[in-house]
C-alpha positions as CSV (number, residue, x, y, z in Angstrom):
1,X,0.0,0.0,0.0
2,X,1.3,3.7,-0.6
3,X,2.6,5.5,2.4
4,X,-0.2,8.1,4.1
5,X,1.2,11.9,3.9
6,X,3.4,12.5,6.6
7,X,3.9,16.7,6.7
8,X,1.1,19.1,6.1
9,X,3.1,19.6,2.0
10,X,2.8,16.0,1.8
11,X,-0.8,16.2,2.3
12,X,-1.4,19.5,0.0
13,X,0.5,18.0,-2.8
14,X,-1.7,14.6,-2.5
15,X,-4.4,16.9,-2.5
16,X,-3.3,18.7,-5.9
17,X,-2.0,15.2,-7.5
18,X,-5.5,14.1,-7.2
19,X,-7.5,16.8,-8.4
20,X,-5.0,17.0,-11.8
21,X,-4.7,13.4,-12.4
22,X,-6.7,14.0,-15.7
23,X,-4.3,16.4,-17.4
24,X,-1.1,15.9,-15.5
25,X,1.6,14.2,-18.0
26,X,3.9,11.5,-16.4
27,X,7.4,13.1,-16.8
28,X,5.6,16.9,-15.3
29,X,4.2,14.9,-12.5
30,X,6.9,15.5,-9.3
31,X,6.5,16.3,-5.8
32,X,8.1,19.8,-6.2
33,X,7.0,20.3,-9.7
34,X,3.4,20.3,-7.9
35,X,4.8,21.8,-4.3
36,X,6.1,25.0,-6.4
37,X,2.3,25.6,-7.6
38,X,1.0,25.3,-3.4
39,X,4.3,27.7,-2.5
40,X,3.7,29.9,-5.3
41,X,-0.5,30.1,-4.1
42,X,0.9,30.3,-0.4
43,X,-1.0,27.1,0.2
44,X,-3.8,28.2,-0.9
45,X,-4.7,24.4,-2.3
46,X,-8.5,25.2,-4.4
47,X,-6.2,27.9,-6.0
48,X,-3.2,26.1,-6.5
49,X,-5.9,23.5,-8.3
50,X,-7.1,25.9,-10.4
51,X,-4.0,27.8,-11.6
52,X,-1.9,24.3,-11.9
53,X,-4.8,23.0,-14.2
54,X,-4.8,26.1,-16.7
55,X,-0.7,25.8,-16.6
56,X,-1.1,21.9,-17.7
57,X,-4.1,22.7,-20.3
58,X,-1.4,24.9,-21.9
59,X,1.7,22.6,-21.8
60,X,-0.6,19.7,-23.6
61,X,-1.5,22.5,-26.0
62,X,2.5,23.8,-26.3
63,X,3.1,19.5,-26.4
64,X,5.9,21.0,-23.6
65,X,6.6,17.3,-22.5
66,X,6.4,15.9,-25.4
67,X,8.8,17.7,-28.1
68,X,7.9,21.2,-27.7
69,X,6.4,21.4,-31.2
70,X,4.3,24.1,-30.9
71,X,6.5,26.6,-29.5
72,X,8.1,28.8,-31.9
73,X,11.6,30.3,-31.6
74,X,13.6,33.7,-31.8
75,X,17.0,33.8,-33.1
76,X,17.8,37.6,-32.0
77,X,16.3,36.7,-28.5
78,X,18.9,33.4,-28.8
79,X,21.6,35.4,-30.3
80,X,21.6,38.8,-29.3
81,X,20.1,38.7,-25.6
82,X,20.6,35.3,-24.2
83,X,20.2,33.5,-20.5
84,X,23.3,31.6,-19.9
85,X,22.6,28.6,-17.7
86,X,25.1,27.3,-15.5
87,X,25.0,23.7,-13.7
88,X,26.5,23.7,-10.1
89,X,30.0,21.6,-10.6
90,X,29.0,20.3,-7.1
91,X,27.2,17.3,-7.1
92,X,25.4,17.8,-3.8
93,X,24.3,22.0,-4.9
94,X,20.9,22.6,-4.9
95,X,21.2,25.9,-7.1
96,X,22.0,26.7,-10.6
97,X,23.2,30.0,-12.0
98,X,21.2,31.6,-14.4
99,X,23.3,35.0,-15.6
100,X,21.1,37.8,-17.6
101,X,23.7,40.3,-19.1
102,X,20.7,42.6,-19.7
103,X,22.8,45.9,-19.1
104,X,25.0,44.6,-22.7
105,X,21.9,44.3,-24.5
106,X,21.2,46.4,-27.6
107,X,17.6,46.9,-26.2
108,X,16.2,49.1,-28.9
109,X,17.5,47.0,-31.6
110,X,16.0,43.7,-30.3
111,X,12.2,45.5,-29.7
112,X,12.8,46.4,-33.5
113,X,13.7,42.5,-34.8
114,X,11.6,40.3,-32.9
115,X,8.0,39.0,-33.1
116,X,6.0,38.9,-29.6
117,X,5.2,35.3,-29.7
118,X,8.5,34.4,-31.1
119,X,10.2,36.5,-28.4
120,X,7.8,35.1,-25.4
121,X,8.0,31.3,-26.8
122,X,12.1,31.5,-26.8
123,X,11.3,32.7,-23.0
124,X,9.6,29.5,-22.1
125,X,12.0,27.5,-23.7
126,X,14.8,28.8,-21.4
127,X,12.8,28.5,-18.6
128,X,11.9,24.8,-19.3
129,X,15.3,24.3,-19.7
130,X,16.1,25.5,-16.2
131,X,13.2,23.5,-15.3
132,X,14.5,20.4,-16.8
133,X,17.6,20.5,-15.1
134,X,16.1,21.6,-11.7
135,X,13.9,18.2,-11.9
136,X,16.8,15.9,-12.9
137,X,18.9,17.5,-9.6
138,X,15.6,17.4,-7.3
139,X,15.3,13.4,-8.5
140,X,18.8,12.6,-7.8
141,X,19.1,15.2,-4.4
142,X,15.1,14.4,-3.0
143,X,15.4,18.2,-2.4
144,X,13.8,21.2,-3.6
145,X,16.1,23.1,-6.1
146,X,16.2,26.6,-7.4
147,X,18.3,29.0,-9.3
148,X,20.6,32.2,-8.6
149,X,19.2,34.7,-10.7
150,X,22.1,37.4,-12.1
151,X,20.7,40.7,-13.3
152,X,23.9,42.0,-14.3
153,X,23.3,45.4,-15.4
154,X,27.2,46.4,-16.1
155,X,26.9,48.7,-19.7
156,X,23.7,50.3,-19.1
157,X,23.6,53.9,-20.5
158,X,20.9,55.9,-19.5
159,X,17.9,56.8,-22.2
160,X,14.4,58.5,-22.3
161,X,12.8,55.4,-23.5
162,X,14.1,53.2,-20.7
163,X,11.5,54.0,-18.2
164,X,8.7,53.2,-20.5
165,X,10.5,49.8,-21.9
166,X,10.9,48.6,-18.2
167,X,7.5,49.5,-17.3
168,X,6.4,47.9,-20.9
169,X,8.1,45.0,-22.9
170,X,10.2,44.4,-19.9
171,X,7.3,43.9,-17.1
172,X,5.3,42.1,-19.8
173,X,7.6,39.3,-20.2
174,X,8.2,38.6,-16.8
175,X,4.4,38.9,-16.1
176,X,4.0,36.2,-18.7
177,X,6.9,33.9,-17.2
178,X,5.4,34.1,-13.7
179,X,1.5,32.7,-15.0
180,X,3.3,29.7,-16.0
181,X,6.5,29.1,-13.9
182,X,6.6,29.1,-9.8
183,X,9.0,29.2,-7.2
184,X,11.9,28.1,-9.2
185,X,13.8,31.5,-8.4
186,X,15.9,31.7,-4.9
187,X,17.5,35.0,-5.5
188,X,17.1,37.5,-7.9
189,X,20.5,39.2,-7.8
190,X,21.0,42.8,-9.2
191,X,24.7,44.0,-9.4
192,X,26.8,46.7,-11.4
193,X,22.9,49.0,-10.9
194,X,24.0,52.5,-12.4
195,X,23.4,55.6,-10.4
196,X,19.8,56.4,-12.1
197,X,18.5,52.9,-10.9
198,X,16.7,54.8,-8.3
199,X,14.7,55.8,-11.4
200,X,14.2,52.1,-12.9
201,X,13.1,50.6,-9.3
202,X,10.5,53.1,-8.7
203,X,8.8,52.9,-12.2
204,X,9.1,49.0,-12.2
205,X,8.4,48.1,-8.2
206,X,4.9,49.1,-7.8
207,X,4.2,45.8,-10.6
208,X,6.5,43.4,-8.5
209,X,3.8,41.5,-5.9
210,X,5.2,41.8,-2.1
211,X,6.5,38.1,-2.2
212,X,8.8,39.1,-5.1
213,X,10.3,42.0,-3.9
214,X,11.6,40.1,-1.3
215,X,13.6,37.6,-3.3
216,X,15.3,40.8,-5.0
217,X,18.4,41.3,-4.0
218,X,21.0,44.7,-4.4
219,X,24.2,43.6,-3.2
220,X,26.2,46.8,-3.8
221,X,29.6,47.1,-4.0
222,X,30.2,43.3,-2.3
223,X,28.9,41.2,-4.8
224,X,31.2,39.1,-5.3
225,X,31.8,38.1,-2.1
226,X,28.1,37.9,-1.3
227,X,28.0,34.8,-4.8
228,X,31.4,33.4,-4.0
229,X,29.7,32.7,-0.1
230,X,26.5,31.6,-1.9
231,X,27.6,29.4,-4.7
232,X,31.3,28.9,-4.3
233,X,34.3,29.9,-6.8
234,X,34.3,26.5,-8.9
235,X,30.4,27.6,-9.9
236,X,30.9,30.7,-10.7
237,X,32.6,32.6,-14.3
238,X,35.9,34.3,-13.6
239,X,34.0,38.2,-14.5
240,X,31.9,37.2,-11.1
241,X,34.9,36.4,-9.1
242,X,34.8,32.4,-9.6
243,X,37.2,29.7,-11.9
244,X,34.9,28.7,-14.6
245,X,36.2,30.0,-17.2
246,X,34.2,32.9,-19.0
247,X,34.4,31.5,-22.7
248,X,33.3,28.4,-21.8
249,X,29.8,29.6,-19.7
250,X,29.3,32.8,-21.3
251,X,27.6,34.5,-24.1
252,X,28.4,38.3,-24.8
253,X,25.0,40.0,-25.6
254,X,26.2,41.7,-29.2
255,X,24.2,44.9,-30.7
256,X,21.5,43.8,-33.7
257,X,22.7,44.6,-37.3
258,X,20.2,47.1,-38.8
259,X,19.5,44.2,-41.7
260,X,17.9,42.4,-39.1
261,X,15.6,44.7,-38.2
262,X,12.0,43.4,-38.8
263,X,10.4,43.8,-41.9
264,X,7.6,41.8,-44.0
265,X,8.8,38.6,-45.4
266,X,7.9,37.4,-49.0
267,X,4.8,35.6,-48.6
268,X,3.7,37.0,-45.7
269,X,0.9,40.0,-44.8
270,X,2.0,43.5,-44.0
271,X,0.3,46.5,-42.6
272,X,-2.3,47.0,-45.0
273,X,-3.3,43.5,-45.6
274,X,-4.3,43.6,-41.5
275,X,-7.8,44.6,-40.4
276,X,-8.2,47.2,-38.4
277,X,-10.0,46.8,-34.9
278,X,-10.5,50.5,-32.9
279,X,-11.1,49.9,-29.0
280,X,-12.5,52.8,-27.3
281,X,-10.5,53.3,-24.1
282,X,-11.7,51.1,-20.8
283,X,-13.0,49.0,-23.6
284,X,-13.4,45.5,-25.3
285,X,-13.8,44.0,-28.7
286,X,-14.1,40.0,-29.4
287,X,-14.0,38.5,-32.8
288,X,-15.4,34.3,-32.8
289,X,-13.0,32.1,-35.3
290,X,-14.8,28.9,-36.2
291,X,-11.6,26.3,-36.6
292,X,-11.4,22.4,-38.0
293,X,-9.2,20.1,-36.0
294,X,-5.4,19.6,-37.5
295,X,-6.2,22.7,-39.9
296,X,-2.9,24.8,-38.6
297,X,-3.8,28.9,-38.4
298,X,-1.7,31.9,-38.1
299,X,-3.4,34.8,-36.2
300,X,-1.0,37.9,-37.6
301,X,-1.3,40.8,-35.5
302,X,0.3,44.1,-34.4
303,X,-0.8,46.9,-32.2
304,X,1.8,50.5,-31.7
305,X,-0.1,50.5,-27.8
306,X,-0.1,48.4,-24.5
307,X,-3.4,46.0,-25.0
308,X,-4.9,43.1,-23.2
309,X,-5.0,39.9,-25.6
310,X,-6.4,36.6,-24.9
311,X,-7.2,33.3,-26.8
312,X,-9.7,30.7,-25.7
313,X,-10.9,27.8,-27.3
314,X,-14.4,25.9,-27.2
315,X,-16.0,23.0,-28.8
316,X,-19.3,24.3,-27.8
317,X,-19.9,28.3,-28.6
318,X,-22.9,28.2,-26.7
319,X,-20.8,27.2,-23.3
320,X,-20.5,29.5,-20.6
321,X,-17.2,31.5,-20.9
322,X,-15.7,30.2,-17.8
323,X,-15.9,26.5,-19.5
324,X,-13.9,27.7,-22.4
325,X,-10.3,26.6,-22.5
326,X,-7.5,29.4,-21.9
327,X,-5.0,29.2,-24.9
328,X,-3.6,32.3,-24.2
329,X,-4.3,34.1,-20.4
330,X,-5.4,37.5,-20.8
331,X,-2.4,39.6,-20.3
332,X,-0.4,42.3,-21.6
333,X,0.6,42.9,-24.9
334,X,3.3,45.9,-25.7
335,X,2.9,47.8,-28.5
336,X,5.5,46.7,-31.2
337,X,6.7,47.3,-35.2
338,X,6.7,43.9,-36.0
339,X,3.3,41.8,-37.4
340,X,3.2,38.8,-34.9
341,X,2.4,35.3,-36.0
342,X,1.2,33.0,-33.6
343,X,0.7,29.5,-34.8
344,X,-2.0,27.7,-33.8
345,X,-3.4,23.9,-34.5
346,X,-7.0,23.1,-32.7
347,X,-7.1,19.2,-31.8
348,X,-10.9,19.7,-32.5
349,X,-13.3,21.2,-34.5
350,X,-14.7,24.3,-32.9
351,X,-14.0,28.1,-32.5
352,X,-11.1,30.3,-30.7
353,X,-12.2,33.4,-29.0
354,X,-10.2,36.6,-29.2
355,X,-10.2,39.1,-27.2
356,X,-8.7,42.4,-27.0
357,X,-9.3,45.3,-24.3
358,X,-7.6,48.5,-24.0
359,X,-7.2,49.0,-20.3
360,X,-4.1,51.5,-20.3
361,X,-6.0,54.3,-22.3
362,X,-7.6,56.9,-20.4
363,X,-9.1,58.6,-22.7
364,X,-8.2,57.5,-26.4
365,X,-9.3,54.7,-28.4
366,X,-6.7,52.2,-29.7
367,X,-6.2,50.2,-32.7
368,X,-5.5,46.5,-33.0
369,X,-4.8,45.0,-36.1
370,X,-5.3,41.2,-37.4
371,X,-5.1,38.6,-40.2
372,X,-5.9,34.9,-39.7
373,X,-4.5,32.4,-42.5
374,X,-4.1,29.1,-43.2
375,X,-1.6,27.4,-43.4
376,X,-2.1,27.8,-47.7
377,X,-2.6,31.2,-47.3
378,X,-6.6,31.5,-47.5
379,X,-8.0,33.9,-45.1
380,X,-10.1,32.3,-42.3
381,X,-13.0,34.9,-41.0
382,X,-14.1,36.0,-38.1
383,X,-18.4,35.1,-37.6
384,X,-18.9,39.0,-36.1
385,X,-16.3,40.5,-38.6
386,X,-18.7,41.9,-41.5
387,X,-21.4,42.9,-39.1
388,X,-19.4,45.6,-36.8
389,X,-18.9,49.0,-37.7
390,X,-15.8,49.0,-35.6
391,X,-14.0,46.7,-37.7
392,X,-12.3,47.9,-40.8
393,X,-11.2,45.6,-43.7
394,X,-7.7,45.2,-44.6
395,X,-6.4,45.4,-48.2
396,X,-6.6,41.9,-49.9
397,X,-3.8,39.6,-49.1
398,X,-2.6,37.2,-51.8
399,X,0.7,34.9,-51.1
């Protein structure tokens, strides 16, 4: 017979394990995988339920333990701001080192190359990385295991736009990780902060919930002491005062060419093929997509203003809205140059919601774009498309 829970986790995670049973996929299903959920609720267990169920609706629909299919990719996220990921060359550690050279990035050049989706999606493939290796340690330890975060922000030149990229693009992101990942950060360690970060922390910390602030963590002139004491010199590069040798851990952020600056591929919409969708401020619009199953769909979109965008899926239109599935979570979406494409394939027939609201407008209405293609090409239409006057047809797009 299985052992009875001993401690009051023991008895929370049976709890949880029970009540996802239907959806939970055998390699996600650990003990800490599910703890992090109850930690990251603050044992809250009916909403640990809830939220873990959404999170493992999405990773069937993302085929996250499978191969990872459906999650596209961003080569200047991957090339020109990456998350180097360090194992601990301790065998007994508990901690990896995740180092984020964000103050070497060539911020402005990146929010001109990269699609949302792709740029979000290359996100959560670092982070199941760092998850991956956190479970293989926590199986062979019987521990829970987290990651050093370095926020090294050594480089950064003050500009105008910086307050409104950390309290856009930048917030967004990490909003985005934290519906889907829990608990797996220790420390969030900020070191080399410039004089004006004064500036930054009081534009970004009123977003940053009370039990995040406190893992955040400003050194000062230390540092290095405070990450040999934590991690140890053999885990740490040479730059933050270790022996691992910086060529061999480390990837220098590198500015982005001009030619890779985002523009229109051959075959693909641009501006004046998208519809155009105005949202009164405070306001909502929603546009019903009847799908097939296996018919792959690209939803092409762009807005130039912080919306709220979300993407729900039902076999049944006539279901309430809470019995939808959540493709998407509503969330922030940061006003950008580039068309996204988000690549979609419905396992059944039936119809994905859209919704857009512009909560950040006061007073003035915004505009959301939005194409949705086939896989061929052919344009797939929205039921309520021709029948509102707040939706304006697009030029004609022809591949």
């Amino acid at each position: 017979m299985p052992e009875e829970p001993s401690t009051a986790a023991d008895i929370e995670v049976a709890q949880v394990r029970e009540a996802v049973k239907d959806l939970i996929h055998p390699k996600y299903d650990t003990y800490f995988n599910i703890l992090r959920w109850i930690q990251g609720t603050n044992h809250n267990v009916p909403k640990a339920i809830h939220m873990l169920r959404k999170h493992l609706k999405w990773r069937k629909e993302k085929r996250l333990d499978t191969d990872s299919s459906t999650l596209q990719s961003c080569k200047i996220a991957s090339d020109h701001a990456p998350l180097c990921i360090i194992k601990p060359t301790n065998p007994d550690a508990d901690h990896i080192l995740v180092v984020d050279q964000a103050g070497k990035i060539d911020v402005g050049g990146v929010l001109k190359s990269v699609q949302p989706t792709d740029y979000i999606h290359q996100k959560y493939r670092n982070i199941e990385k760092i998850l991956s290796i956190l479970m293989e340690m926590e199986a062979r330890l019987g521990r829970q295991c987290y990651a050093y975060y370095i926020f090294d922000l050594d480089g950064l030149s003050f500009d105008p736009t910086m307050v409104g990229t950390v309290t856009g693009p930048f917030r967004i992101s990490w909003e985005l990780m934290a519906m889907h990942y829990r608990e797996w950060i220790d420390k969030f360690i900020v070191i080399n902060a410039p004089g004006f970060m004064n500036i930054l922390w009081s534009a970004i910390s009123p977003f940053i919930p009370e039990d995040g602030r406190g893992k955040i963590v400003f050194p000062g002139k230390s540092w290095r002491d405070d990450l040999q004491e934590l991690l140890g010199k053999e885990s740490l590069p040479e730059k933050y005062g270790g022996t691992l040798k910086d060529s061999e851990v480390l990837t220098a952020p590198e500015p982005v060419p001009k030619e890779k600056y985002w523009s229109p591929k051959v075959g693909e919409p641009n501006h004046t093929n998208l519809h155009k969708i105005s949202i009164p401020a405070s306001k909502e619009r929603q546009l019903l997509y009847p799908v097939k199953a296996g018919e792959k769909l690209i939803f092409y979109t762009q807005n130039d203003s912080e919306l709220m965008y979300g993407i729900a899926f039902t076999t049944n239109k006539d279901l309430p809205e809470e019995d939808w599935d959540i493709l998407v979570p509503p969330c922030p979406r940061a006003g950008l140059p580039a068309i996204d494409a988000g690549h979609f394939e419905p396992m059944d027939n039936g119809y994905y919601q859209l919704r857009i609201q512009n909560q950040a407008a006061w007073l003035f209405p915004s505009t959301f774009k939005i194409l949705a293609l086939s896989e061929s090409g052919k344009e797939i239409f929205a039921e309520n498309q021709g029948a509102e006057k707040w939706f304006k047809a697009g030029q004609k797009f022809k591949k």
